[in-house]
TIDO-554981 format. One record per residue: residue number from 1; y, z negated, x negated of N, C-alpha, C in turn; residue in three letters. Coordinates in steps of 0.001 Angstrom, whole numbers. Each point is the difference from the previous one (the first is absolute). Example, Ala and Ser with C-alpha at 12.3 -4.5 7.8 and 13.67 -1.06 7.14 Angstrom:
BEGIN
   num      n_yy      n_zz      n_xx     ca_yy     ca_zz     ca_xx      c_yy      c_zz      c_xx   residuo
     1     -5690     -7800    -13190      1190         0       890      1200         0      -900       ala
     2      1050       720       350      1190       -60      -820      1090      -730       770       ser
END
This chain:
BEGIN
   num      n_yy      n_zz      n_xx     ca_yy     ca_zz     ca_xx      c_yy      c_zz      c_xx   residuo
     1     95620   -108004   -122241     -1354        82       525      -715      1176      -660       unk
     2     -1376      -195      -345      -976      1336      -847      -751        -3       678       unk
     3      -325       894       759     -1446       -60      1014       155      -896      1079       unk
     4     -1637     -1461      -316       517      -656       890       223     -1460      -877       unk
     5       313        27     -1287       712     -1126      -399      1904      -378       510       unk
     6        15      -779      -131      1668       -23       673       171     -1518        31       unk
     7      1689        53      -722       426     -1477      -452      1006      -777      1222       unk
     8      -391      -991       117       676     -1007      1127      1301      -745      -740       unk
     9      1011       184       719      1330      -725      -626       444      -832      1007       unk
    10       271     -1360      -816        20      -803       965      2102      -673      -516       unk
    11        51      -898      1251      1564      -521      -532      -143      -984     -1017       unk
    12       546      -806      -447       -34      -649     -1185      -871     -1257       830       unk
    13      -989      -691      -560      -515     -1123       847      -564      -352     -1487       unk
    14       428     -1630       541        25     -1411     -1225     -1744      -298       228       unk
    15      -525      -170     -1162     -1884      -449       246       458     -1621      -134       unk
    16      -764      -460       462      -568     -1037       127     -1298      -662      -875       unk
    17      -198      -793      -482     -1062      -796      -491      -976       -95       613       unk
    18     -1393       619      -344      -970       142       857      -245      1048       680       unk
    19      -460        68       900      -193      1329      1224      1287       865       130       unk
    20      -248       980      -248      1154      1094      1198      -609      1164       482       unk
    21      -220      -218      1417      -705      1000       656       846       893       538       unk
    22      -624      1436        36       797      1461       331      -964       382       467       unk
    23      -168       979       949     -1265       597       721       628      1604       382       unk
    24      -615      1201       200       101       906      -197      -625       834      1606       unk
    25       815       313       605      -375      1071      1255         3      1688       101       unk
    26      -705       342       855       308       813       200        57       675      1423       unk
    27       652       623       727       729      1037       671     -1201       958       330       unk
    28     -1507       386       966      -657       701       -73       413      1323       927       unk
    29       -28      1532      -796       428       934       853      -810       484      1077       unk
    30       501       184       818      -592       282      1541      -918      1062       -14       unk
    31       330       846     -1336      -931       645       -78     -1103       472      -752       unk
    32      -178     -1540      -336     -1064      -271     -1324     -1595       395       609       unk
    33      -649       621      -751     -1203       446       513     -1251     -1500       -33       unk
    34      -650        62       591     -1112     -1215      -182      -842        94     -1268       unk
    35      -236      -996      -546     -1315        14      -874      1609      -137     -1875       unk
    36       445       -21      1138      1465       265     -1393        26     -1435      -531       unk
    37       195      -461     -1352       166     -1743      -590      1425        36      -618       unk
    38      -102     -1348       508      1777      -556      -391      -544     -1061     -1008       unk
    39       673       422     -1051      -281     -1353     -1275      1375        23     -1220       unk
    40      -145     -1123         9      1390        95     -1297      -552      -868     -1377       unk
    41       825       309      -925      -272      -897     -1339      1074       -69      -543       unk
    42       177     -1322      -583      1046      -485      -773       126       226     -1678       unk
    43       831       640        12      -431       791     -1762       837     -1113      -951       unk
    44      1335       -44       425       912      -993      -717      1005      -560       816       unk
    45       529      -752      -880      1463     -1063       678       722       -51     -1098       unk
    46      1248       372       422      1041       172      -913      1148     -1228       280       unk
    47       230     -1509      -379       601      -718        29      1291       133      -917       unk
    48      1108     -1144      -511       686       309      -452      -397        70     -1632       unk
    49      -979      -509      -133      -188      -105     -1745     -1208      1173      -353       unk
    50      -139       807      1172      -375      1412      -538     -1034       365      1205       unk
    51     -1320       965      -977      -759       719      1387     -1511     -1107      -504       unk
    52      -446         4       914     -1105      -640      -196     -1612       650       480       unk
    53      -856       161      -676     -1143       781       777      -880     -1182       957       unk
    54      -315       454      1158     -1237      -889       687     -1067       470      -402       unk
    55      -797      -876      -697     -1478        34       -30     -1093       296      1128       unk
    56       296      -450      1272      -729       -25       676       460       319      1938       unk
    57       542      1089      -626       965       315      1567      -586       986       827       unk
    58      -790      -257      -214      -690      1514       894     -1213     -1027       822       unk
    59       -18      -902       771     -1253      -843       484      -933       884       583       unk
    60     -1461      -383       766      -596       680       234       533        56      1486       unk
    61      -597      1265       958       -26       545      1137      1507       461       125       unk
    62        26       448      1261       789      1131       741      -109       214      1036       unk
    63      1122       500       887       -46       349      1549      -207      1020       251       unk
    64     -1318       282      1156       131      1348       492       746       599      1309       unk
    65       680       943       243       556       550      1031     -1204       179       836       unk
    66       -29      -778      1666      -738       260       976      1071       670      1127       unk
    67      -201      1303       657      1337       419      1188     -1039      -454       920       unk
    68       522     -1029       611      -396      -775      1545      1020       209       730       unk
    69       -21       894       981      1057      -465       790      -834      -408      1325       unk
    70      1150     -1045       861      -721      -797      1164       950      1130      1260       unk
    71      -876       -72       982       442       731       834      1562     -1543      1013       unk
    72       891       428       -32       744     -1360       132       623       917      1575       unk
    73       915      -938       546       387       174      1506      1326       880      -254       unk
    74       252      1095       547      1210       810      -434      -644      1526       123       unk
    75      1222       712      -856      -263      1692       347        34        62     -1893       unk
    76      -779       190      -641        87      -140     -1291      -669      1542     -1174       unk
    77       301      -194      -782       155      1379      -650      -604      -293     -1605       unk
    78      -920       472      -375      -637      -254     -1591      -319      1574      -938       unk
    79       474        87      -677      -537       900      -692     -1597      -275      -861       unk
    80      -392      1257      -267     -1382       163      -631      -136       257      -874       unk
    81      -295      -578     -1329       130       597     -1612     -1282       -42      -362       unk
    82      -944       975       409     -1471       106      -485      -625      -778       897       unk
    83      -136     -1661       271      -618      -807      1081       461     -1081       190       unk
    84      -678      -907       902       365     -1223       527      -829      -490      1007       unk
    85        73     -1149       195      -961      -453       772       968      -759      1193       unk
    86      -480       317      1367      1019       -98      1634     -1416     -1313       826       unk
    87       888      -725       162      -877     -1073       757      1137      -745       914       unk
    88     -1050      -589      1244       938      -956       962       744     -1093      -695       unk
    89      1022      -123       577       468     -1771      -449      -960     -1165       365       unk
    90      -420     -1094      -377      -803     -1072       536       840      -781       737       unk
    91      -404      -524      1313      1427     -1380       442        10      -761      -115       unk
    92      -491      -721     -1284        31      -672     -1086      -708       104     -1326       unk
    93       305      -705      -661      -603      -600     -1532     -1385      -559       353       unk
    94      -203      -323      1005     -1329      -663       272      -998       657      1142       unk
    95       516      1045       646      -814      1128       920       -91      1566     -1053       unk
    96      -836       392       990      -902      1482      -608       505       623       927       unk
    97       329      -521      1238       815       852      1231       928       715      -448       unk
    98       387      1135       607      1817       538       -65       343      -979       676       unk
    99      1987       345       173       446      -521       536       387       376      1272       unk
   100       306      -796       522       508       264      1656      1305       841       204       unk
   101       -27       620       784      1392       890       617      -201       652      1236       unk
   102      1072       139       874       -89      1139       989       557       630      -232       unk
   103       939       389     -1220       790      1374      -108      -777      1079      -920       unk
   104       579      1063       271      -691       813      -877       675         5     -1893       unk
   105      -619       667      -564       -24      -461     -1248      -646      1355      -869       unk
   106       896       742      -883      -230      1435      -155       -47      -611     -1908       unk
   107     -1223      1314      -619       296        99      -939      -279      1600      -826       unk
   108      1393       223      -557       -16      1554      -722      -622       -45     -1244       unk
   109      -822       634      -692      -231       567     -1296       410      1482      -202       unk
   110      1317       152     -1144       178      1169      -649      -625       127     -1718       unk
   111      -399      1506       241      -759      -204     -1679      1193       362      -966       unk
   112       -63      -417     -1288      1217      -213      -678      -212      1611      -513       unk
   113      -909       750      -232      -274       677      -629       350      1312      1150       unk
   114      1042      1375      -271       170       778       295     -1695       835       234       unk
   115      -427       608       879     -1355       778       635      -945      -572       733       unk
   116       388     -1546      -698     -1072      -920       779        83      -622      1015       unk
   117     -1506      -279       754       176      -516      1477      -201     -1453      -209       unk
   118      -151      -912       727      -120     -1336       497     -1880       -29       749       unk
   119      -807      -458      -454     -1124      -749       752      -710     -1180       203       unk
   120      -434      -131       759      -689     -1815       -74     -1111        73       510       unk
   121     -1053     -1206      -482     -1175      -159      -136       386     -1488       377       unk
   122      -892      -241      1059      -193     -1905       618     -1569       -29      -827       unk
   123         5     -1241      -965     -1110      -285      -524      -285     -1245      1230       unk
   124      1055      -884       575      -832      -727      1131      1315       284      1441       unk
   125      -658      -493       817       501       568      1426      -367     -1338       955       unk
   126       912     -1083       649      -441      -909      1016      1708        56       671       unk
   127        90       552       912       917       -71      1243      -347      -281      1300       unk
   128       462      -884       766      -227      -349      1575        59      1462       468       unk
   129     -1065      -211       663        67      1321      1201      -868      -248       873       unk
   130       204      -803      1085      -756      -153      1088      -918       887       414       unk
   131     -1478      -208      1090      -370       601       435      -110       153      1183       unk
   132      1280      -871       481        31      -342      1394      1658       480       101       unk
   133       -37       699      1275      1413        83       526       533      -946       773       unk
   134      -693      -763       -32       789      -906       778       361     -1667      -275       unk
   135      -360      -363     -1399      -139      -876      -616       -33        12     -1553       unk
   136       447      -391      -848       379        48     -1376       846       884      -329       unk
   137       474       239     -1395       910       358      -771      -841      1579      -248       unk
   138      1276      1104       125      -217       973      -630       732       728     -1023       unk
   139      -103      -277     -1222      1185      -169      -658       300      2110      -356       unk
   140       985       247      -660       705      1065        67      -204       690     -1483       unk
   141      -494       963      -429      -539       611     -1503       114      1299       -71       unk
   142       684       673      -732       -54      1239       307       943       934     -1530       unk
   143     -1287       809      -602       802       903     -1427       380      1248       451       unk
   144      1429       214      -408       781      1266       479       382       606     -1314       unk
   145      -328      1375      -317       784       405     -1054      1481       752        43       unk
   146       663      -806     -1015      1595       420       526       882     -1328        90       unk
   147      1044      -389       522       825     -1017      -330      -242     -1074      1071       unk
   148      -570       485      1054       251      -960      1793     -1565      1054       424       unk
   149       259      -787      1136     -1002       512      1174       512      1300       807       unk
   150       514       799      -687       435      1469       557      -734       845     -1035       unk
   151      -525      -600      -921      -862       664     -1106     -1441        85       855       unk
   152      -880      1248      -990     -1533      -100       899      -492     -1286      -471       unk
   153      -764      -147      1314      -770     -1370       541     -1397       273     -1116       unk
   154      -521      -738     -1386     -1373       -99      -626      -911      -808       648       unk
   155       362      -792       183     -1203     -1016       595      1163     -1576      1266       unk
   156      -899       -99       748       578     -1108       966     -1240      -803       127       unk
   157       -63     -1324       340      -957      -950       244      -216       108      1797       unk
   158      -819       339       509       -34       -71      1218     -1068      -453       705       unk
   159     -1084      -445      -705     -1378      -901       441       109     -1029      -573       unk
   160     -1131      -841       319      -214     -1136      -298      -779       148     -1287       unk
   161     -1035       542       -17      -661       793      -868       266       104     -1742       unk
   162      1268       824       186       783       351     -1121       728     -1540      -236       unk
   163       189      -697       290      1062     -1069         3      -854      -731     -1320       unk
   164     -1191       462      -170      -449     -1346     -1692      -557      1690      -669       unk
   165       561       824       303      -640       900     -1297      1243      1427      -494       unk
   166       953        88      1092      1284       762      -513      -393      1220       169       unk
   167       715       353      -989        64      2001      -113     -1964       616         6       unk
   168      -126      -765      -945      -976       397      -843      -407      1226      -739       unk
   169      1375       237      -125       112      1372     -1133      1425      -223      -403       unk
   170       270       786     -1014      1397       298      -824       712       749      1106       unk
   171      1673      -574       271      1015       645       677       793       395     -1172       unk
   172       -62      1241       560      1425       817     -1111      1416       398       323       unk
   173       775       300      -468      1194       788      1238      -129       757       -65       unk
   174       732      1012       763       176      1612       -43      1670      -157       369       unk
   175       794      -514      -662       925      -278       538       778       638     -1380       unk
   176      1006      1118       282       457       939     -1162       566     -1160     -1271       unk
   177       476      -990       179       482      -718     -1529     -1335     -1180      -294       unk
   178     -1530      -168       993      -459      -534      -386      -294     -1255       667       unk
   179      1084      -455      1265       369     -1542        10     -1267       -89      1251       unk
   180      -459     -1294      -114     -1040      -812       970       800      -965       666       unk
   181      -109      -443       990       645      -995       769     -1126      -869      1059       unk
   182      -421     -1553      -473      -850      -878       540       874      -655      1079       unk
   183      -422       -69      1253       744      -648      1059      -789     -1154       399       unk
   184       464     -1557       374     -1100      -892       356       703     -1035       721       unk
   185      -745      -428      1001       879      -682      1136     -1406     -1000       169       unk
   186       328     -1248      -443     -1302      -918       376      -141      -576      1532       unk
   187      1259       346       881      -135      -707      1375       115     -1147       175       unk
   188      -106     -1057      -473      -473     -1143       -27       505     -1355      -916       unk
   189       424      -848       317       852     -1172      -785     -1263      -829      -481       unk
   190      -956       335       539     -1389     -1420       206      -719       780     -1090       unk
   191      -883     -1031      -839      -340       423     -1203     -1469       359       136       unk
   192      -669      -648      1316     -1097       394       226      -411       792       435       unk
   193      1019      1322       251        -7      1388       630       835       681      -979       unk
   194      -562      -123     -1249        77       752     -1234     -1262      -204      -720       unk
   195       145      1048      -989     -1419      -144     -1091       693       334     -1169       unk
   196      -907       495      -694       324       -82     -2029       538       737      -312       unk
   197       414      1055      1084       728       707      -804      -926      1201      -568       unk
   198      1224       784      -848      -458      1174      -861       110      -200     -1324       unk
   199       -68       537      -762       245       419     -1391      -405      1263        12       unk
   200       763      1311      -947      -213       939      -253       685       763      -984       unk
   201      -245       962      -659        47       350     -1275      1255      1106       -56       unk
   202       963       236      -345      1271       917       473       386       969     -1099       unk
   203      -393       978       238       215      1085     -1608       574      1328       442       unk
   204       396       670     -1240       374      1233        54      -892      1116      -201       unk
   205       177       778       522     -1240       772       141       728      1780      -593       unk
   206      -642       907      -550       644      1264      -197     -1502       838       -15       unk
   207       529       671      1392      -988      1259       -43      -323      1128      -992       unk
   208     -1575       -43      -562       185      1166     -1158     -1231       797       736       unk
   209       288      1490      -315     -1327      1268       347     -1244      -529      -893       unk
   210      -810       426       902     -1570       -42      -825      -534      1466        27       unk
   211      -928        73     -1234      -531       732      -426     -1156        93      -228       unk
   212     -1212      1042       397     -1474      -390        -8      -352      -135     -1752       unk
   213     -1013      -905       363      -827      -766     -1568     -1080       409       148       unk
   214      -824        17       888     -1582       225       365      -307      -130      1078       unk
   215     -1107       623       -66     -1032      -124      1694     -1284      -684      -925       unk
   216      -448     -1024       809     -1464      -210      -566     -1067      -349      1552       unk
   217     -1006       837      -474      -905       600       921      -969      -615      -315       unk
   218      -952      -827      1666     -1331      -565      -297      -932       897      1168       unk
   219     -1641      -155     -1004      -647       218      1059        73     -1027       725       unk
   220      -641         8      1199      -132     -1078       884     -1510       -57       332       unk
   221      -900       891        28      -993      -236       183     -1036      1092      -180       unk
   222      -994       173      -192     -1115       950      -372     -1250       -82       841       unk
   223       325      -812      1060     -1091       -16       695      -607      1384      1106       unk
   224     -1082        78        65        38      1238       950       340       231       646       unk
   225      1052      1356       612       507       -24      1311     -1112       798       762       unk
   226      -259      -609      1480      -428       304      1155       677      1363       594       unk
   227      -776      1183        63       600       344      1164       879      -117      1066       unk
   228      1214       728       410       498      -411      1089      1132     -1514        59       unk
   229      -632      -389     -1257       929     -1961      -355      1555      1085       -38       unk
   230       626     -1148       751      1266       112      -195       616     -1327      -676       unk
   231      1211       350      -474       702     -1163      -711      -109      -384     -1675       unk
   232     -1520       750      -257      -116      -556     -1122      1065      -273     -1176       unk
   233      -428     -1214      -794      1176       -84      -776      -668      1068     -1652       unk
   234       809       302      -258      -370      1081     -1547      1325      -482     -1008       unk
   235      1181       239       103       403     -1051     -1118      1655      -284       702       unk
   236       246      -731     -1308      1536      -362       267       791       331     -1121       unk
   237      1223       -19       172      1045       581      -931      1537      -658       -83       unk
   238       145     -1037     -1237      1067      -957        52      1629      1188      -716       unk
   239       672       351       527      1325       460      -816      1043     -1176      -173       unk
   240      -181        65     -1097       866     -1185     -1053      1161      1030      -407       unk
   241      1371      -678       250      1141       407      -600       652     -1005      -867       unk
   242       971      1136      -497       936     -1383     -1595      1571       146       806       unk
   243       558      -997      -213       847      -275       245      1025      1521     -1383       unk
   244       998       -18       414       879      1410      -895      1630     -1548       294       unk
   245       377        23     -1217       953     -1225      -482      1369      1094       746       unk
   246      1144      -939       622      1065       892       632       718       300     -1182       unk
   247       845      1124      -209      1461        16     -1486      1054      -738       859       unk
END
């Protein structure tokens, strides 16, 4: 193997007249970053009456690495290699719903990267959460940073309210190696006391110091002040900092 060329040896196999198809896999590592392409090309074939070049082994397109993981029923554990994208399971191929459960159903993110923390961003948010206590489904949501629910409590779903709009800010950990832990209990076997679900964005995050860049200063106004006026506005003043890169 040179780089990423590398020769396939196969056992002795008799060709045939016509077609002989071979197809080529691969094994994707768990901790392949997204936006990453899987592509191969066929350079030559070496039969018994020598090596032969392919003309045309390289076809067009290629696969890209997407990290989806589905939030599935269990106590489950994922590492974080830069990002990924965390969404409900559907309870089926043909619904937008999650799926049904009454058990609870945990999920860990550790960042692969030594300093770094774990955060998430819900780009959409639809969970049952009644507004009635005494009738419908209130299903169970709740980000802890740390391994379980003995970690601090970031955010819990506890209105009805929040139930189609989520966090609505970035959860981070503060949890010393980094780890986030999503807990979710839908309540409910019946599909009509579920909704769409989440999707949300799962990355590593590394705190760096900032450093001032500027202040920029406006008037605000020149109009005459009155005697005695209180409040007036006279200007404002934006301090912009730069980010300082960690060693």
């Amino acid at each position: 193997m040179n780089n990423d060329e590398f020769e396939i040896t196969t056992q002795a196999t008799t060709l045939f007249e016509g077609d002989n198809w071979f197809w080529l896999t691969y094994d994707i590592n768990a901790t392949a970053e997204e936006g990453q392409k899987i592509d191969a090309a066929l350079v030559s074939a070496t039969l018994s009456d020598g090596t032969h070049a392919v003309a045309n082994g390289d076809p067009n397109g290629d696969r890209t690495v997407k990290n989806i993981v589905e939030f599935v029923a269990g106590n489950n554990t994922r590492t974080v290699n830069n990002k990924l994208t965390f969404k409900t399971k559907n309870s089926s191929a043909y619904s937008k719903r999650y799926e049904g459960s009454t058990d609870e159903r945990t999920m860990t993110f550790l960042p692969i990267h030594t300093g770094k923390k774990i955060q998430i961003d819900f780009s959409r948010f639809d969970i049952m959460y009644s507004s009635s206590t005494t009738y419908g489904v209130r299903a169970e949501f709740a980000v802890y940073s740390g391994h379980d629910k003995t970690g601090t409590l970031l955010w819990k779903l506890d209105s009805h309210e929040a139930a189609s709009v989520g966090p609505k800010k970035i959860l981070r950990s503060t949890a010393t190696d980094g780890a986030l832990t999503v807990v979710f209990n839908p309540k409910t076997y019946t599909s009509s006391y579920t909704g769409d679900g989440f999707e949300a964005e799962v990355t590593e995050y590394e705190s760096k110091p900032l450093a001032f860049k500027e202040a920029v200063v406006n008037q605000l106004s020149t109009d005459i002040a009155a005697a005695g006026a209180k409040d007036l506005d006279i200007i404002s003043f934006n301090v912009k900092q730069k980010e300082i890169k960690a060693n």
